[in-house]
C-alpha positions as CSV (number, residue, x, y, z in Angstrom):
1,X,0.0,0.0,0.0
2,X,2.6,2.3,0.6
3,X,4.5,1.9,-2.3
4,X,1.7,2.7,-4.7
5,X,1.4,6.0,-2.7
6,X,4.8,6.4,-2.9
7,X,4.3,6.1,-6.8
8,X,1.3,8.0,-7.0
9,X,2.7,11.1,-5.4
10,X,5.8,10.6,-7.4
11,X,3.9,10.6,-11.0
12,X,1.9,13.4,-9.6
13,X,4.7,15.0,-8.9
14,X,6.0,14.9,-12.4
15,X,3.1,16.1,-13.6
16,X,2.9,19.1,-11.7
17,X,6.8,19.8,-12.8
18,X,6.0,19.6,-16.9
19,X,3.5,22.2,-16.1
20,X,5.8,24.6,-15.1
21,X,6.8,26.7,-18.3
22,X,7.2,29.9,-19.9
23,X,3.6,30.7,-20.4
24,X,4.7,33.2,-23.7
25,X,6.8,30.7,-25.5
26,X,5.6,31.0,-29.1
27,X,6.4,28.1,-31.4
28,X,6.5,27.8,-34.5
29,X,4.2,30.4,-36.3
30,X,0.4,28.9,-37.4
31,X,-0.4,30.8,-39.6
32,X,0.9,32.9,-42.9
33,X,-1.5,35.7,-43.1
34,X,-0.9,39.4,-44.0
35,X,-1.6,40.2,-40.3
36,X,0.5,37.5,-39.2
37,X,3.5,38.9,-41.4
38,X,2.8,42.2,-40.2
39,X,2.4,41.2,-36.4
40,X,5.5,39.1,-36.6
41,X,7.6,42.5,-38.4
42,X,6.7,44.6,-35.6
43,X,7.5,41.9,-33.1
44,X,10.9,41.6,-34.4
45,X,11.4,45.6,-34.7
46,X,10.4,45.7,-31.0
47,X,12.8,43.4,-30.1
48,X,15.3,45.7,-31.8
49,X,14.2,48.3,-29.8
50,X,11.8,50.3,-32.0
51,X,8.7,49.8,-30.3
52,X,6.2,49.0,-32.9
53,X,2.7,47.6,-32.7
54,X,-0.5,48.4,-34.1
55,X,-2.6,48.4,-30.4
56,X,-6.2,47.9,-32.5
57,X,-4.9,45.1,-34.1
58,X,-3.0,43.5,-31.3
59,X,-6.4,43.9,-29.4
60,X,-8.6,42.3,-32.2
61,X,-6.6,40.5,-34.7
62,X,-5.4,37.0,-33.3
63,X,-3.1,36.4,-36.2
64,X,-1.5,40.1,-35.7
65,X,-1.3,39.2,-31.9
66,X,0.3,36.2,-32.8
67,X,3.1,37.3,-35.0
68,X,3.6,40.1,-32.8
69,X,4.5,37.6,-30.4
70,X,6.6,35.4,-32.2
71,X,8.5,38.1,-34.0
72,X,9.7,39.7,-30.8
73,X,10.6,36.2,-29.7
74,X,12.1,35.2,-32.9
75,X,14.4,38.6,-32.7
76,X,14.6,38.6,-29.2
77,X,19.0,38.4,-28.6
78,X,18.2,36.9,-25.4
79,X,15.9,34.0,-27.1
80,X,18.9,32.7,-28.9
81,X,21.3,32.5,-25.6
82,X,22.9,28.8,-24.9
C-alpha cells in the first residue's frame, strides 16, 4: 500500500513539474497571413528596440497578436542565448 502511494505522489509530482513553463513561449508560427507577417515584423522591430505595434490590431486581430509575439521572440537576442 505504501509503495503505490509512494508512486502515485511521485507521478503526480512529475506532472505538476511539466507544467511549469514559460507561459509566452511562441512556437513555430500557425499561420501565414498578412496580419501575421505584419504582427511578426513589428515583433521583431520591437525586439530591436523600436517599439512597434498596431494596439487595435494587437487587441482584435489573433493572427497580428500572434506574429507580434513570435517576432519579438524570434528577434529577441536573449531568445537565442545557450
Amino acid at each position: 500500500m505504501t509503495k503505490a502511494i509512494l508512486i502515485l505522489v511521485s507521478v503526480a509530482g512529475g506532472f505538476i513539474v511539466a507544467g511549469c513553463g514559460n507561459s509566452e513561449a511562441v512556437h513555430a508560427p500557425i499561420s501565414k497571413s498578412p496580419s501575421f507577417m505584419q504582427g511578426q515584423q513589428d515583433g521583431c522591430e520591437t525586439a530591436n528596440g523600436d517599439y512597434t505595434k498596431n494596439s487595435d490590431l494587437f487587441q482584435t486581430n489573433t493572427d497580428y497578436h500572434d506574429g507580434w509575439f513570435y517576432g519579438r521572440q524570434q528577434c529577441n537576442p536573449s531568445f537565442h542565448r545557450k
